[in-house]
C-alpha positions as CSV (number, residue, x, y, z in Angstrom):
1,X,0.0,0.0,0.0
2,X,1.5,3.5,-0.8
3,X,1.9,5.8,1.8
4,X,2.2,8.7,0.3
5,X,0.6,11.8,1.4
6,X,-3.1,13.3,0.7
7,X,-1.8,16.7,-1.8
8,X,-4.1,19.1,-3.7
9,X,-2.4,20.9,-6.4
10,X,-4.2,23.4,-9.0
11,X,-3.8,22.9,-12.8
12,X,-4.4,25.8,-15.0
13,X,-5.4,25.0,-18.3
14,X,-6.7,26.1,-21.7
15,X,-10.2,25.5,-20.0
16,X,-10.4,26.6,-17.0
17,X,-8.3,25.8,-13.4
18,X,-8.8,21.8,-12.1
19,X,-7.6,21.3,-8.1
20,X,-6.3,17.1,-8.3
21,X,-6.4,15.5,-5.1
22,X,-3.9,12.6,-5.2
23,X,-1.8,10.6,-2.8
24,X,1.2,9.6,-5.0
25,X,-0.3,8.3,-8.2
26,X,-3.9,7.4,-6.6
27,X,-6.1,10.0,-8.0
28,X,-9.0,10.6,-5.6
29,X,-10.8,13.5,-7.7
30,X,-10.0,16.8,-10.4
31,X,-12.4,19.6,-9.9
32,X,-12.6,22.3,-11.9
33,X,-12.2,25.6,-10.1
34,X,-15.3,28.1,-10.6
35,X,-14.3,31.9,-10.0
36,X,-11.2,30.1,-7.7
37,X,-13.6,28.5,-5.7
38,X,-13.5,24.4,-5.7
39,X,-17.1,23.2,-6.4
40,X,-16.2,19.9,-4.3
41,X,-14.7,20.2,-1.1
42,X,-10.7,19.0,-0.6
43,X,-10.2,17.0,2.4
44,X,-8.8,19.1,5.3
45,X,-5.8,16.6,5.9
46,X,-4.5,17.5,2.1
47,X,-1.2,19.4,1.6
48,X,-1.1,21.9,-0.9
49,X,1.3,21.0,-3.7
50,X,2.6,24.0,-6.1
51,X,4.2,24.4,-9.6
52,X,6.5,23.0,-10.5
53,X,5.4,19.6,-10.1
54,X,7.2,16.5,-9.4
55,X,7.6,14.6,-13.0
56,X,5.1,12.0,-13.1
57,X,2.6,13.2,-10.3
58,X,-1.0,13.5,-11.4
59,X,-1.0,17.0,-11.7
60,X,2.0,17.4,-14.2
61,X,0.4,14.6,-15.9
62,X,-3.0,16.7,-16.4
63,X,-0.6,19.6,-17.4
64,X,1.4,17.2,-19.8
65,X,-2.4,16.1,-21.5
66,X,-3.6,19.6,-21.7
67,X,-0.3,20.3,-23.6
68,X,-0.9,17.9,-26.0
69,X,2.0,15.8,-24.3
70,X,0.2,13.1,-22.8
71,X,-2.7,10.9,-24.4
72,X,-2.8,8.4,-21.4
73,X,-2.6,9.0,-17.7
74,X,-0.6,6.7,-15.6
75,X,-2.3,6.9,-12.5
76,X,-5.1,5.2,-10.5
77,X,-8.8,6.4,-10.1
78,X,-9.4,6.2,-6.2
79,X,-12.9,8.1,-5.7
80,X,-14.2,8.7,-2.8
81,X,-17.7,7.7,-3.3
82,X,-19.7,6.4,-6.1
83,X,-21.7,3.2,-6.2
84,X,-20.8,-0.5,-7.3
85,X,-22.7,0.3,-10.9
86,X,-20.8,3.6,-11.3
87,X,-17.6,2.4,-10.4
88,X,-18.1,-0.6,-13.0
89,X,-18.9,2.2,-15.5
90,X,-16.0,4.3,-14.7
91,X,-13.5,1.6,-14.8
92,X,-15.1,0.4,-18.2
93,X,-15.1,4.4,-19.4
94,X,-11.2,4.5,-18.4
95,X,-10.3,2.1,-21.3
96,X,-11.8,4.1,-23.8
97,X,-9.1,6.0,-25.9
98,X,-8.1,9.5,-26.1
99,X,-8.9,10.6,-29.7
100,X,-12.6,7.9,-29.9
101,X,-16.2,8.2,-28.3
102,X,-18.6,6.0,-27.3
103,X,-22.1,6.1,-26.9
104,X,-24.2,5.9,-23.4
105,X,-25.7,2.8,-24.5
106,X,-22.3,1.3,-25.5
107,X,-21.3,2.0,-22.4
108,X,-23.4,0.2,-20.9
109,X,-23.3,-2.7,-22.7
110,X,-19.7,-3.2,-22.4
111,X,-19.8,-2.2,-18.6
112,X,-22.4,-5.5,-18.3
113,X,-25.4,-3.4,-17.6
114,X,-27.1,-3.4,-21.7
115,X,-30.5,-1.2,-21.4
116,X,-29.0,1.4,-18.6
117,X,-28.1,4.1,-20.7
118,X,-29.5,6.6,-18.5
119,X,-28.4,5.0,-15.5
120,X,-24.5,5.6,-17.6
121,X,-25.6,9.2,-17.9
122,X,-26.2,9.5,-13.7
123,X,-22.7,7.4,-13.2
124,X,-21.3,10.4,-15.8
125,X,-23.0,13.1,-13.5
126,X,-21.2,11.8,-10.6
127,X,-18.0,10.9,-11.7
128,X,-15.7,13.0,-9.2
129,X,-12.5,12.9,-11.8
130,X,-13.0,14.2,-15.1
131,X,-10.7,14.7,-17.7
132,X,-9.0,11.1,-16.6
133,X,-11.9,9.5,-16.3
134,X,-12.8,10.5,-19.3
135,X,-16.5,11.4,-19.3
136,X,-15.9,13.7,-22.3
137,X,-16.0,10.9,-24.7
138,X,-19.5,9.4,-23.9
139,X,-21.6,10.7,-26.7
140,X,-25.4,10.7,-27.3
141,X,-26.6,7.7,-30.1
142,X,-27.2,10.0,-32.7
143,X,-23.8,11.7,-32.7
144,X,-24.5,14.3,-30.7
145,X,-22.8,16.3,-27.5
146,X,-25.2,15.7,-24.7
147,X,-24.6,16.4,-20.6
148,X,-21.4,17.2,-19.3
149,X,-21.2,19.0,-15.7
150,X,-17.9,21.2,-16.7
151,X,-20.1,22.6,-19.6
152,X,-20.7,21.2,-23.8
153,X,-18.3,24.0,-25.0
154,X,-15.5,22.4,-22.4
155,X,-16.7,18.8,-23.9
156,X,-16.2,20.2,-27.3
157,X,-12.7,21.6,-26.5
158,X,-11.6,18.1,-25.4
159,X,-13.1,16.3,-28.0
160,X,-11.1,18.9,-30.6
161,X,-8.6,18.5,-28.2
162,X,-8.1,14.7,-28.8
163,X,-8.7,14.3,-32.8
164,X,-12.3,13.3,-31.9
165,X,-13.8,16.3,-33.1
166,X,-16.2,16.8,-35.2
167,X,-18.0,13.7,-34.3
168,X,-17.5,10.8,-37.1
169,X,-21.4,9.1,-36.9
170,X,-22.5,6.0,-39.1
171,X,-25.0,4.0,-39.5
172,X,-25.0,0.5,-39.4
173,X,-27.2,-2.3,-39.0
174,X,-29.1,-3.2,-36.2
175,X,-29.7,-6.7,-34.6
176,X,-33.2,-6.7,-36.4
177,X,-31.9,-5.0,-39.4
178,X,-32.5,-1.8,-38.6
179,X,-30.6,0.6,-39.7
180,X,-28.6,2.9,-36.1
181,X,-26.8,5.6,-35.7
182,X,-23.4,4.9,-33.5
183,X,-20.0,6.5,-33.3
184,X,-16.4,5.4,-34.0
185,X,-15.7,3.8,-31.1
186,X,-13.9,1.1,-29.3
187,X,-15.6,-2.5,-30.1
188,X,-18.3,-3.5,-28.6
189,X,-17.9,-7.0,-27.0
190,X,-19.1,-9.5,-29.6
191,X,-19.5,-7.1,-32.2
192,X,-18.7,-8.3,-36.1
193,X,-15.9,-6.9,-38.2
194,X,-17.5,-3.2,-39.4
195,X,-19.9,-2.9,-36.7
């Protein structure tokens, strides 16, 4: 088990100031700072942590993806909260790329909960680290930018930011040959070559 220290340290960015709380590389939330103000409280026990930052901690690894540095984060998602479901979500969402979407329902599906798309959408609400969990890239199923706490023109940014914007939508064939709208994604489980 790591020992390391509860920190906060605040990330400015192209979009807006994000507060990481960490303890080494265990990432326990990002928040995005509103008029300086943290919209989540940070634990009283945390030590503030200033620029610069120690190569490899969480918060030069946000700095390094909002550089265009860094595509993949090499920490660990440690929320606080958050139920069994949205945990199963979030740990499923984590494996989707920077630079592809996916859709609510494929989500889902792939997290082992097919038919929940709007329970996805509640999991998305209440994820507490955006950005590395990356919530951004759940998209609606007809292609379009739908819910996202930090704000659409902040989803858009990321998107843009990644190579996943605009939005790249098909349509394919259903399971009853109907025809769907769905997004460039990672696989779904099971899925045929072109799906």
């Amino acid at each position: 088990m790591d020992a390391s220290p509860l920190e906060f340290a605040d990330v400015p960015t192209p979009i807006g100031p994000f507060r990481v709380v960490y303890a080494g590389t265990r990432v326990r939330s990002v928040d995005l700072l509103e008029r300086g103000v943290a919209q989540n409280p940070t634990p009283a026990e945390a030590r503030r942590r200033r620029a610069p930052f120690p190569a490899g901690s969480p918060p030069a690894q946000l700095a390094e993806y909002f550089r265009g540095r860094r595509t993949r984060f090499e920490v660990t998602p440690e929320p606080a909260g958050g139920s069994a479901f949205d945990r199963a979500v979030w740990t499923t969402l984590a494996r989707v790329p920077a630079g592809r979407t996916v859709t609510y329902g494929e989500l889902a599906r792939s997290s082992g909960h097919a038919g929940a798309a709007r329970a996805v959408g509640g999991a998305m609400h209440r994820n507490p680290i955006p950005i590395i969990v990356p919530c951004h890239r759940v998209v609606g199923d007809a292609g379009g930018l739908t819910g996202f706490g930090l704000g659409l023109w902040r989803k858009r940014w990321l998107l843009d930011h990644e190579g996943a914007w605009p939005l790249r939508a098909k349509s394919i064939d259903g399971p009853r040959g109907r025809a769907q709208r769905t997004l460039d994604g990672p696989a779904r489980p099971g899925a045929r070559a072109g799906e």
